[in-house]
N, C-alpha and C positions, 0 to 999 in steps of 0.2 A: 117287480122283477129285479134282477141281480145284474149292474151293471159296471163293467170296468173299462175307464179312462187311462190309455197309456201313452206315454209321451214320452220323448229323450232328452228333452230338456225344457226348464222350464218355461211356461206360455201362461199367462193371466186367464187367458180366452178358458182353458180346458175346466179350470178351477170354476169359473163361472157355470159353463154347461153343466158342470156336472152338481152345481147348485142347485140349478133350477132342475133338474133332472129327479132330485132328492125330495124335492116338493111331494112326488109323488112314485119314484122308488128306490130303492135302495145303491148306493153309489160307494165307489170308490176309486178313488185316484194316481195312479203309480207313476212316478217321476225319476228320473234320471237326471240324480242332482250332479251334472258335469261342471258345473260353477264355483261347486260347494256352497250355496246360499238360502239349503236348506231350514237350518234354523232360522233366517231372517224370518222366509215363506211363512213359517211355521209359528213366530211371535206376532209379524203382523198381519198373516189371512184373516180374510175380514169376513170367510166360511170357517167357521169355527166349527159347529155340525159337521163338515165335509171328512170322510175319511180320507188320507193322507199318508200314500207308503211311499220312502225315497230308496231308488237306488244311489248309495253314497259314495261315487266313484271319481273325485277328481281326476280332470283330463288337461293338458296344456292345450292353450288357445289356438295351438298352430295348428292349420288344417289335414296336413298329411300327417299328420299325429292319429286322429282322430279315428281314422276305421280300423287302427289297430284295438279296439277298444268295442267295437261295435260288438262283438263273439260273445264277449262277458254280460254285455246289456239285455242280447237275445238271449244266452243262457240263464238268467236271473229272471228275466219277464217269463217263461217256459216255466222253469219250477216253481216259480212265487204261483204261478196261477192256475198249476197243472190239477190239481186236488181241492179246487175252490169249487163250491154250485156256482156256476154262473151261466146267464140268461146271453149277455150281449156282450161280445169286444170290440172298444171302440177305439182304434189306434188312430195317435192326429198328425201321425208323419208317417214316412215311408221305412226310418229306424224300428218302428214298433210294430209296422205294417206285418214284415217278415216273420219275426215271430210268433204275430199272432194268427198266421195263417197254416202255421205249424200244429199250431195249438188247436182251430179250426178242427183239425185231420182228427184228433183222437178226441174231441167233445163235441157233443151236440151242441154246438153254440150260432147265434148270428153273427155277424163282423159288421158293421161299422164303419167307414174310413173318413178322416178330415182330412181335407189338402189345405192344408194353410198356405204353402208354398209346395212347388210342383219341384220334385228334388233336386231335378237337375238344373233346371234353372239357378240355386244357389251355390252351381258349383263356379267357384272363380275361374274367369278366361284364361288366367296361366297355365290353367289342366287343358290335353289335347282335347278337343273337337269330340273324338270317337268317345271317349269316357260318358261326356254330358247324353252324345247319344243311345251310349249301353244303358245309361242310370235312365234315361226318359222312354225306353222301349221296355224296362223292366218292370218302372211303376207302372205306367198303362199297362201291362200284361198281368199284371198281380192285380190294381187294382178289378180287373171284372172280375177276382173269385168275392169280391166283396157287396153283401147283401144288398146294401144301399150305401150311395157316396153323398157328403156332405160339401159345399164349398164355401166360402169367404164370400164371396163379389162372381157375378157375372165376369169380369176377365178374366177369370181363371177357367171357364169353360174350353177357351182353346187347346190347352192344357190333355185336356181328354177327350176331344171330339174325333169321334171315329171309336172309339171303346163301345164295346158292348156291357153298356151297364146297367145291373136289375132297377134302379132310381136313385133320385136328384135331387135335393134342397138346397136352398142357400142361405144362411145363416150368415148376417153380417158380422165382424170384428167391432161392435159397439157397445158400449158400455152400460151399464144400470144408470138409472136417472137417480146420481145422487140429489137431486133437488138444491145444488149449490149450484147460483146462478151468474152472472155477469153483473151482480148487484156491483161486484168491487169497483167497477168502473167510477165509481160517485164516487170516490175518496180520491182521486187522482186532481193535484191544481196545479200538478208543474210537468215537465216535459221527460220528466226521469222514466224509462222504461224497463223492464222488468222482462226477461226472458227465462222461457223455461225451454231444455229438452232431456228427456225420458226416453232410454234407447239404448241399441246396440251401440257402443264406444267403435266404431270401423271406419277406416278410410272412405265405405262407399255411402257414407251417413254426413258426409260434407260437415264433418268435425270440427276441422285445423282451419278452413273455411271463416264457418261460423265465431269461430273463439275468435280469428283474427279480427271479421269484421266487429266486435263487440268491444277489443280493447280499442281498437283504432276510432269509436264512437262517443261522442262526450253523452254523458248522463244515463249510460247503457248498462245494464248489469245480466249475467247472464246463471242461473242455476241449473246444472246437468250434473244427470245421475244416471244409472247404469255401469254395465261393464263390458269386455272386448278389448282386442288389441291395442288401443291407443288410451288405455287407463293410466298406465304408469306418463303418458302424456298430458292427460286432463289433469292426474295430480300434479305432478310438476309446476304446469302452469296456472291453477289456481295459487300454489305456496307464491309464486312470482307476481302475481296480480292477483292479490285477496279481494280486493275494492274490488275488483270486477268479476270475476269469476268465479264461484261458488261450487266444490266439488260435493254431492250428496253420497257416494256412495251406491251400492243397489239399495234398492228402496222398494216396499211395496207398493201395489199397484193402487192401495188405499192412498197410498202418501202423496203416490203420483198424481191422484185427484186432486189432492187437497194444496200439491205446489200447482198444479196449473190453473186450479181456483185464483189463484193468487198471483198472478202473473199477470201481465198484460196482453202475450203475448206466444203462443204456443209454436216452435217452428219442426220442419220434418221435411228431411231435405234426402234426395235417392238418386245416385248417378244412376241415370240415364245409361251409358252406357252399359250398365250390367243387367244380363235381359229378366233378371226375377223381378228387377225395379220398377221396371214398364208396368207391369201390373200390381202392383206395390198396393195393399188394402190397409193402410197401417192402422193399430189403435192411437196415434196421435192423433188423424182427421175429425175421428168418431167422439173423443176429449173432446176439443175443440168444439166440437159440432153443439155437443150434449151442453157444456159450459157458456157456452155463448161468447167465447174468445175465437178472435183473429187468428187464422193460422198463418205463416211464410212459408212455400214450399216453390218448387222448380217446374218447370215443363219440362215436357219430355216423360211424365210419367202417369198412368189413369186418373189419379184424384186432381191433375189439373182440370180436366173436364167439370167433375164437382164443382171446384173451388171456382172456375171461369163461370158456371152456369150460373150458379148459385151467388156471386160476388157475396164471399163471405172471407173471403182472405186476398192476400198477393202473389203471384209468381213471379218469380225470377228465372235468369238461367243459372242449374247448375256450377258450382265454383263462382259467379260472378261477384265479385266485392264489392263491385263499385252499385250492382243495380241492389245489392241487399240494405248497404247502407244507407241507399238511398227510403225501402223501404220503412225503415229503424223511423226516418225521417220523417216521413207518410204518416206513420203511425202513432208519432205523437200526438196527433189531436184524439183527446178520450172522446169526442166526438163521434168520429168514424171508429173508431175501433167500437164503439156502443153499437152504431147501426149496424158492420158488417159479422158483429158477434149476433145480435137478434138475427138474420138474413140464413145465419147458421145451424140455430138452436130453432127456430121452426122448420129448418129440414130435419133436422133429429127426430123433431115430434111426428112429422108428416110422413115418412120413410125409415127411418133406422132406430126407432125406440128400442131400445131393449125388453120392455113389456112385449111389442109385437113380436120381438125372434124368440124370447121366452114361450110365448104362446102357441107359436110354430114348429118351436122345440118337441113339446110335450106334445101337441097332436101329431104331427109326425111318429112321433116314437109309440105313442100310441098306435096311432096305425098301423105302423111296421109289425107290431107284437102279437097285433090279431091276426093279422094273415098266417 
């Protein structure tokens, strides 16, 4: 069967499903390259089979910018896909949602929905009260015309409880088991540490934070890549501190394996105060997990739970510099970071493989197809 993946911007996760999805029918993927880093996508996707249509519409970063722009995305996903056979629309935010329930109206098609993030939850607390709760009575209202709903993690359930919705899977944010393990650990015979983060560039991602604690650490190095508002900031301050800080660029999600392979140290840090955070499923935990690397992250947010049950990394609180450096500290000994990297990567195996949500993928959607 004929299936379309629509996003508004880009997400690792969609390219993935719609891999495994290809296994056994026909896929294709439409993107809303508001980044402009299409081409990157596009040289180093590591689904080279996957079809791949971008909408190419550069957007400024600033958030009140941004729904001026939303008309063009719906009007573009509506034509691009009005005249296509297609079996299944599978929209993975509430941007694509809209359209494609337009589209719904005049084709016999099934719909689909991924909540990666529950929309209004990602709208910043400078916007009034009322806003977050028009956008969050909107999505629950939209989503029950949709066939079957998909989530991230069990704490997104909140999110839609009290929706009347036809079904429910949950498909974790975890990665393919590259087979690149925590072997690197053996090559380490001095205290030098290596950090990586891979990520939105944003104030609420404890950025300015992290950099700080890293120059302020003797033998600390720190590699991040991505982009977001505080880019033209991570440039800056890698040109000013090269020894220590290492600017990549967006990078693919292939790359992002292969630097957090290589790292000692994986961190993933979400204010707490902004309430999408609290439930926060990142694809950093699930690296980590799969890699068998240490992660640093904060309380106050779901995957402390993991990270506490499981002692497979450290928390700190939020902003705190003095408790991060301390774990910089901690985590010198390749010792421990060896044990709490294994402690990690047999939860991977035992829960969050990617083999298992692949396999859950496809009979699900099998299911869904017969009925």
């Amino acid at each position: 069967m004929k299936i379309v993946f629509l996003v508004s911007q880009y997400n690792p996760n969609v390219l993935k499903w719609g891999a495994a999805l290809q296994k056994e029918h026909e896929v294709e993927v439409i993107i809303w390259d508001r980044y402009g880093v299409s081409s990157e996508i596009l040289a180093e996707c590591e689904f080279k089979d996957l079809k791949l249509k971008f909408f190419r519409l550069k957007v400024p970063t600033k958030n009140f910018v941004l729904p001026f722009f939303y008309p063009l995305w719906w009007l573009y996903a509506f034509i691009t896909l009005f005249n296509k056979n297609i079996e299944i629309l599978h929209p993975f935010d509430l941007d694509s949602l809209i359209p494609m329930l337009f589209l719904k109206r005049f084709k016999k098609v099934k719909l689909y929905y991924t909540i990666a993030d529950f929309y209004a939850d990602t709208i910043p607390l400078v916007y009034p009260h009322i806003l977050r709760r028009f956008l969050s009575n909107l999505e629950r209202y939209l989503l029950e015309k949709a066939d079957h709903i998909f989530l991230v993690d069990e704490n997104r359930f909140n999110n839609i409880k009290g929706c009347k919705i036809k079904g429910l899977t949950y498909i974790y944010n975890t990665p393919a088991d590259t087979k690149i393990s925590y072997k690197n650990e053996d090559k380490i015979e001095n205290d030098s540490l290596n950090i990586f983060y891979a990520g939105l560039l944003d104030d609420q991602r404890g950025i300015k934070f992290l950099i700080k604690a890293v120059i302020e650490s003797n033998n600390v190095n720190l590699k991040i890549a991505g982009k977001g508002p505080l880019q033209s900031y991570v440039e800056s301050i890698s040109e000013k501190y090269p020894e220590k800080i290492s600017y990549l660029g967006f990078i693919s999600h292939a790359k992002v394996l292969d630097f957090s392979a290589s790292a000692d140290i994986i961190v993933a840090f979400y204010d707490p105060k902004v309430p999408i955070n609290k439930i926060a499923s990142p694809n950093k935990l699930f690296e980590a997990l799969m890699l068998g690397k240490p992660i640093i992250s904060n309380r106050g947010i779901s995957i402390e739970n993991v990270i506490y049950k499981e002692n497979c990394g450290i928390l700190i609180e939020y902003g705190n510099l003095k408790e991060l450096k301390r774990s910089f500290n901690i985590l010198r000994d390749p010792q421990l970071r060896k044990e709490l990297g294994k402690k990690g990567r047999s939860l991977y195996e035992r829960k969050y493989s990617w083999k298992k949500m692949e396999k859950k993928l496809l009979n699900i959607y099998g299911d869904l197809h017969d009925l």
